[in-house]
C-alpha positions in Angstrom: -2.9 8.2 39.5 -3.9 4.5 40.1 -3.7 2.4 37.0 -7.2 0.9 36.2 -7.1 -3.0 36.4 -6.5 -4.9 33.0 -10.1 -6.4 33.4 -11.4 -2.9 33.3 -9.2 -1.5 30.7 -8.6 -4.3 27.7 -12.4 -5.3 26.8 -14.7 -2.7 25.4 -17.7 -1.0 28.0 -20.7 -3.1 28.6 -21.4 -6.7 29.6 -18.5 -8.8 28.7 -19.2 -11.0 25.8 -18.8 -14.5 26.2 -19.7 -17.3 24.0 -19.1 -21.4 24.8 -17.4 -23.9 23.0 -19.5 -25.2 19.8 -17.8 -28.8 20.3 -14.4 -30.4 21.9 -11.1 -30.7 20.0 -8.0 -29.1 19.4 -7.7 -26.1 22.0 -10.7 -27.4 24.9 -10.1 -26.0 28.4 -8.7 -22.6 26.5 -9.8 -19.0 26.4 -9.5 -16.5 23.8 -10.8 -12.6 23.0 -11.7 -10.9 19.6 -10.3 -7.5 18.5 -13.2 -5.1 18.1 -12.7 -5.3 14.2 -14.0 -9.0 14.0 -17.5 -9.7 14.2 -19.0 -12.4 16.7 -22.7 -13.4 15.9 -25.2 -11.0 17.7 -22.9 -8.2 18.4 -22.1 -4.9 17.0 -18.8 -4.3 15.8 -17.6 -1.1 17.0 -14.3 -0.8 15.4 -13.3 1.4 18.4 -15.6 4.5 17.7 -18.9 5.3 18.8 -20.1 6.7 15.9 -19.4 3.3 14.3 -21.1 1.4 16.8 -23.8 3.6 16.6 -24.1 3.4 12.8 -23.8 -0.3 12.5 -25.7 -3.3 13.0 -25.1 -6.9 15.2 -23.1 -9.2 12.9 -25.5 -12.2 11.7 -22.4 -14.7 11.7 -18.9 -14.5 13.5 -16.5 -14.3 11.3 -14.9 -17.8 10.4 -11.8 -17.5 12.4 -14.1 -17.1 15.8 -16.3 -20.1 14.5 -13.0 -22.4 13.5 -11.7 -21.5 17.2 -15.1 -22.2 19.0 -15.5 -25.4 17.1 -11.9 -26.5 18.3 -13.1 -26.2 21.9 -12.1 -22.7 23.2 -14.0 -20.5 25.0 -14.6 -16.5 24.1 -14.4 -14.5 26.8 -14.7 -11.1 25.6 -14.3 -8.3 22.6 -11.3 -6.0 23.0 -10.5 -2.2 23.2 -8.4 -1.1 19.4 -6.9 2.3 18.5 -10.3 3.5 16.1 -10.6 1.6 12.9 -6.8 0.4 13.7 -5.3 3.1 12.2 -2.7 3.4 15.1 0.2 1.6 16.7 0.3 3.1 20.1 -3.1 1.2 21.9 -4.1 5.3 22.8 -8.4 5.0 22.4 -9.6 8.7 23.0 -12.8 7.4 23.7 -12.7 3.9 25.5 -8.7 4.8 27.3 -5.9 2.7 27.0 -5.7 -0.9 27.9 -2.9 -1.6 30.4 0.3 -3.0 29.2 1.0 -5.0 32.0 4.8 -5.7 31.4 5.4 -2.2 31.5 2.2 -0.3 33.1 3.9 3.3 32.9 4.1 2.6 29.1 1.6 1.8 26.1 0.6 -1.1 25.2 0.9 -0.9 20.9 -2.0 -0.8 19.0 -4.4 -1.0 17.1 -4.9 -4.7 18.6 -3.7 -3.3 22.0 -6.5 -4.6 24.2 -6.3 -8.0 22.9 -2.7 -7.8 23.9 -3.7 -6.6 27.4 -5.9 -9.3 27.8 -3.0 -12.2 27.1 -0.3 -10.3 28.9 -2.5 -10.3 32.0 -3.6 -13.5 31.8 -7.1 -12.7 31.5 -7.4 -15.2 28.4 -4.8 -18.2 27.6 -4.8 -16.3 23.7 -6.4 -13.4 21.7 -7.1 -12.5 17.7 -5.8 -9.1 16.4 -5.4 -8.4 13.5 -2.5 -6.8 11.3 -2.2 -4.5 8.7 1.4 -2.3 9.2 2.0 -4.3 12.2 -0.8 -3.9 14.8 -0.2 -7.6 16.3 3.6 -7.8 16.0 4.3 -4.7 18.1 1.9 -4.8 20.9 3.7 -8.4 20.8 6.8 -6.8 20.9 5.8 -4.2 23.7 3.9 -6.6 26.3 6.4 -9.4 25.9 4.7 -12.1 23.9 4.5 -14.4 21.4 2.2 -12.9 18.2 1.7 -14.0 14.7 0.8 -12.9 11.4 0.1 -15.3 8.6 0.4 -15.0 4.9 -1.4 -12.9 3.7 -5.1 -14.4 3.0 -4.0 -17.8 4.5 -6.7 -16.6 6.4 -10.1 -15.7 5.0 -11.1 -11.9 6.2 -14.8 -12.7 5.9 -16.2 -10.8 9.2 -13.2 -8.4 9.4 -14.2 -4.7 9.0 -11.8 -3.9 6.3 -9.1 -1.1 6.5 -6.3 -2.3 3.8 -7.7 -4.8 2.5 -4.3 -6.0 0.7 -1.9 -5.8 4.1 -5.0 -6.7 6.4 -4.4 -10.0 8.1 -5.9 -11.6 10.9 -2.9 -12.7 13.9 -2.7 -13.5 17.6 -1.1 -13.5 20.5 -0.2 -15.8 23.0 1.9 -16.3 26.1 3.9 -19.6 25.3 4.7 -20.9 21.7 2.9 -24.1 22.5 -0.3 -22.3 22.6 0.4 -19.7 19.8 0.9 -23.1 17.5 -2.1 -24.5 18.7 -4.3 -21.8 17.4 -2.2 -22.1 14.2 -3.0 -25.9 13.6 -6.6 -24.4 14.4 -6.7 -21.6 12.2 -4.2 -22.0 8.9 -4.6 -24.1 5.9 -4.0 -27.7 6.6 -0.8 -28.8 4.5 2.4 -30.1 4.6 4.8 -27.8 7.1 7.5 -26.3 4.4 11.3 -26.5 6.4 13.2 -23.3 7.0 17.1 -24.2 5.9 18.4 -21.2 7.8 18.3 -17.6 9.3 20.0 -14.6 8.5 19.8 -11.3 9.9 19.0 -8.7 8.2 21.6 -6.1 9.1 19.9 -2.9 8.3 16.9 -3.9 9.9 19.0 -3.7 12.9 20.2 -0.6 12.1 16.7 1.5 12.4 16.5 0.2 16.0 17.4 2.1 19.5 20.9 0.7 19.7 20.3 -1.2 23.3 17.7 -3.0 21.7 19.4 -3.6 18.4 22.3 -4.9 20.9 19.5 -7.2 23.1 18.8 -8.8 20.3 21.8 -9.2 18.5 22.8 -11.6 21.8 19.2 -13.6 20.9 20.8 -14.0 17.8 24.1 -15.2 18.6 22.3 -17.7 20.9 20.3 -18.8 18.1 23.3 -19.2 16.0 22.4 -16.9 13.6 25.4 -15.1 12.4 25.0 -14.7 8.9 23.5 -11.6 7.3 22.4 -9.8 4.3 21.0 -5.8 3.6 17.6 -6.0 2.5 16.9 -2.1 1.8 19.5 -1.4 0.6 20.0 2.3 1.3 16.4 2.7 0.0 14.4 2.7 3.4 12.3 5.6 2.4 10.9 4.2 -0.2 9.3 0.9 1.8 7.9 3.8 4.2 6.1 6.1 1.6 5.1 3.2 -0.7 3.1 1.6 2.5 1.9 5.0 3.4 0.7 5.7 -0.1 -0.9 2.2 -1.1 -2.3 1.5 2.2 -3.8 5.1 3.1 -5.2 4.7 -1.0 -6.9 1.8 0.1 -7.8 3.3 3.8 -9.8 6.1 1.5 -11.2 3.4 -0.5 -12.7 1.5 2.2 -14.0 3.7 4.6 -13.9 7.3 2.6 -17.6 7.2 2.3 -18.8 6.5 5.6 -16.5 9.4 6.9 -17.8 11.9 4.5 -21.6 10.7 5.3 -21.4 10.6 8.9 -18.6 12.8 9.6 -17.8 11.0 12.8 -15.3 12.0 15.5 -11.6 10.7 15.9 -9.7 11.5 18.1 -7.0 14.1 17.7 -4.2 12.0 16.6 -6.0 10.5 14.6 -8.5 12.1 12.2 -5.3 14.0 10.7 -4.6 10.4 10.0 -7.4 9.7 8.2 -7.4 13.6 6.4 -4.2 12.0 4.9 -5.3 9.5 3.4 -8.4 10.9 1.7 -5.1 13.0 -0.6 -4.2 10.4 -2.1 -5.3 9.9 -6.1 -5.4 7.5 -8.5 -2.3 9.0 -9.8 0.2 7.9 -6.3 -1.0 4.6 -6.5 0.2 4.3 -10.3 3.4 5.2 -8.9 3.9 3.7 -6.4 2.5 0.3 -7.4 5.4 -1.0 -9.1 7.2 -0.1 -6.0 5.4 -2.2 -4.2 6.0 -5.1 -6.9 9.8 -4.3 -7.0 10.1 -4.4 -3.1 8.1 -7.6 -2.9 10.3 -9.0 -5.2 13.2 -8.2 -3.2 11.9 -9.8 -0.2 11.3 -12.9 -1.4 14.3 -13.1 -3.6 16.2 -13.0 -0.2 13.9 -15.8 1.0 14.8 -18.6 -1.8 15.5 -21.7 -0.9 14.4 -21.8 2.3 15.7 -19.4 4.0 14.1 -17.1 7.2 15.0 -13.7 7.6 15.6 -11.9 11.4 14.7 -8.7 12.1 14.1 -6.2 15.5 10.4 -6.5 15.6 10.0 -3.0 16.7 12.5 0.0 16.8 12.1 0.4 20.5 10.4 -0.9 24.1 6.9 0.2 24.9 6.9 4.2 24.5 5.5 6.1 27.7 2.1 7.0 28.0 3.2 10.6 28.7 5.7 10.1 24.9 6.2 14.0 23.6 5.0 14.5 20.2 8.3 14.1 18.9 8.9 10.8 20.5 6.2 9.4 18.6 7.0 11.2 15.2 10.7 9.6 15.4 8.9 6.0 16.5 6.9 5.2 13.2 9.0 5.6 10.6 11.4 3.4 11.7 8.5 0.7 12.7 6.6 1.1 9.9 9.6 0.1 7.4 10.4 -2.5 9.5 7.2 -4.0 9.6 6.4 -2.9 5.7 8.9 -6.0 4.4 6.2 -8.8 5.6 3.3 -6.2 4.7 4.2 -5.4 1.2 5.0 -8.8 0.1 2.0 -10.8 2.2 4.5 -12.5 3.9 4.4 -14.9 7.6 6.0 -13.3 10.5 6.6 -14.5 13.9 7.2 -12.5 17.2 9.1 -13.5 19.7 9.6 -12.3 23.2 13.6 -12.1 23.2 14.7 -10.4 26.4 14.2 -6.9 28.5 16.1 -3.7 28.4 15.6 -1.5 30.5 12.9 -3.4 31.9 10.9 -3.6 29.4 10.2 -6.4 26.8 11.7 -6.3 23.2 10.7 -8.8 20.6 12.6 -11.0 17.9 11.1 -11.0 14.4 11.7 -14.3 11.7 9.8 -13.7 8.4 9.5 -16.4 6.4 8.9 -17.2 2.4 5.0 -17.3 1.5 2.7 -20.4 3.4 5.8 -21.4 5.2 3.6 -20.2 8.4 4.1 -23.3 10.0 7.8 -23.6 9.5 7.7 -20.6 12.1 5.5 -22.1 14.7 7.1 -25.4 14.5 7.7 -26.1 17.9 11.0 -28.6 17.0 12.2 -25.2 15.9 15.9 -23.8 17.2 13.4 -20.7 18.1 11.2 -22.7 20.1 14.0 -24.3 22.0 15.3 -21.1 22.6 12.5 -19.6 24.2 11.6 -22.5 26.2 15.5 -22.6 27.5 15.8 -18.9 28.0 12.2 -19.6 29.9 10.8 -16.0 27.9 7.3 -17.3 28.2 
């Protein structure tokens, strides 16, 4: 079977949506594209299902992130395919296809901001907004080979965003060079004084839940960085940072969008409405449990950011799955993605994506989390990271 071209398969069907700059500044002669979850004046968000498309109406404003980034001088060139409502980290849209991962093409991109990874890997725009919630930038990052952010959580305002968790939703992007993924964060983040990172450790049983050739990959990263140093962060109790992010964010899932489903009872695709049946289990009386989980893990995290200090993880278990994955495949994959990308999720915290090598052909990326609003410690491009990258030429 031919693969359909990326300019085909990462924007959604219809007449490509393009917008021009509002003024000149900060990122002139660039392009970017929007993640069907982020409204643009005068269009529908679809949120990656017809039903709703069908059941909602054109946004009256962009969001503030699409205005900040038009009036720094760049140009939108187009709304992208995500996995329906983003609850997904594969890039799989039963109804629109998948967008092509063009590192590896055989394999998926990573969703749920999968076409707007599409779009950057194939160099159909110089950058794109995604947004994250359990880690729906950072692994398509990971799985296309480039450079993706996500800030602290609300260092960026989610006005215009169709809401899905509302306390792990963040809006991120992607990039193909560190000099550009900066750019849009001088654009986009609060302006203020850059706090330093003092020094990276790994974090060892972060390591530890990946495949071990790509634990391996990027423990050579790492030893080119310098970073030897390491701590355990879980501490034996990786289950918990799993079922607490299930719990809270499919609580809040329910609360966001459990009365639209029941009205218009619209249709997901097989892998996920189950999804979504999940989540409208969950009571009041989980999220009292489960919330001073949350609380105890956050505090954890950050403990082991004091002072300064940037922790390195794998940013996802594994390369790009197959599009043809069995069932089990994928049941084995998100457990062990979802608790590594739950640390920066349940404490609000920046992380960084880097692309860090191949193995067996196939991208894998390189993960720093830093302390709260040291965002632009990470995108710092005097950083040992950013010398790295541009050495190792990974852009």
């Amino acid at each position: 079977m031919t693969q359909a071209p990326a300019e085909a398969s990462a924007f959604v069907p219809g007449p490509r949506l393009t917008l021009k700059p509002l003024a000149s500044g900060r990122l002139s002669g660039l392009s970017f594209a929007v993640k069907d979850l982020i409204d643009v004046a005068g269009s529908v968000t679809g949120g990656g299902n017809p039903d709703w498309l069908r059941t909602h109406e054109p946004a009256a404003r962009s969001a503030p992130a699409v205005e900040k980034l038009l009036t720094a001088g760049a140009t939108l060139n187009g709304k992208t395919i995500t996995d329906e409502l983003a609850f997904s980290l594969e890039g799989v849209n039963a109804h629109y296809g998948t967008p092509l991962n063009p590192a590896c093409p055989d394999r998926i991109p990573g969703g749920s901001s999968s076409g707007s990874a599409s779009a950057v890997a194939a160099g159909l725009v110089d950058f794109a907004l995604g947004t994250d919630t359990g880690g729906s930038v950072r692994v398509p990052a990971s799985f296309c080979g480039l450079f993706g952010f996500r800030p602290t959580h609300n260092a960026i305002p989610l006005t215009g965003v169709l809401p899905f968790a509302p306390s792990y939703d963040t809006i991120g992007w992607f990039a193909r060079d560190i000099d550009t993924l900066s750019a849009v964060g001088d654009v986009l983040l609060p302006q203020a004084q850059p706090a330093q990172l003092r020094k990276l450790v790994i974090v060892s049983d972060a390591f530890a839940l990946a495949d071990a050739p790509v634990a391996a990959a990027l423990r050579k990263a790492c030893d080119s960085l310098g970073v030897d140093d390491e701590i355990t962060l879980y501490d034996g109790r990786e289950n918990d940072w799993l079922e607490c992010y299930r719990i809270l964010q499919g609580a809040e899932i329910r609360r966001e969008l459990g009365s639209w489903i029941a009205t218009v009872r619209p249709k997901f695709g097989d892998t996920i409405a189950p999804r979504f049946a999940d989540a409208s289990t969950i009571g009041a009386e989980d999220v009292a449990r489960w919330a001073p989980v949350r609380a105890a893990l956050t505090a954890r995290a950050r403990a082991a950011l004091a002072d300064g200090v940037g922790l390195v993880i794998p940013t996802a278990p594994t390369i790009a799955l197959r599009k043809n994955a069995e069932g089990a495949e994928i049941g084995a994959f998100y457990p062990r993605a979802l608790t590594l990308t739950s640390i920066a999720g349940h404490a609000g915290l920046p992380q960084l994506t880097l692309p860090a090598g191949l193995v067996d052909g196939c991208p894998i990326g390189l993960s720093i989390i830093a302390p709260e609003n040291h965002d632009r410690a990470l995108l710092d491009l005097e950083s040992p990271w950013a010398s790295f990258c541009e050495t190792k030429k990974l852009t």
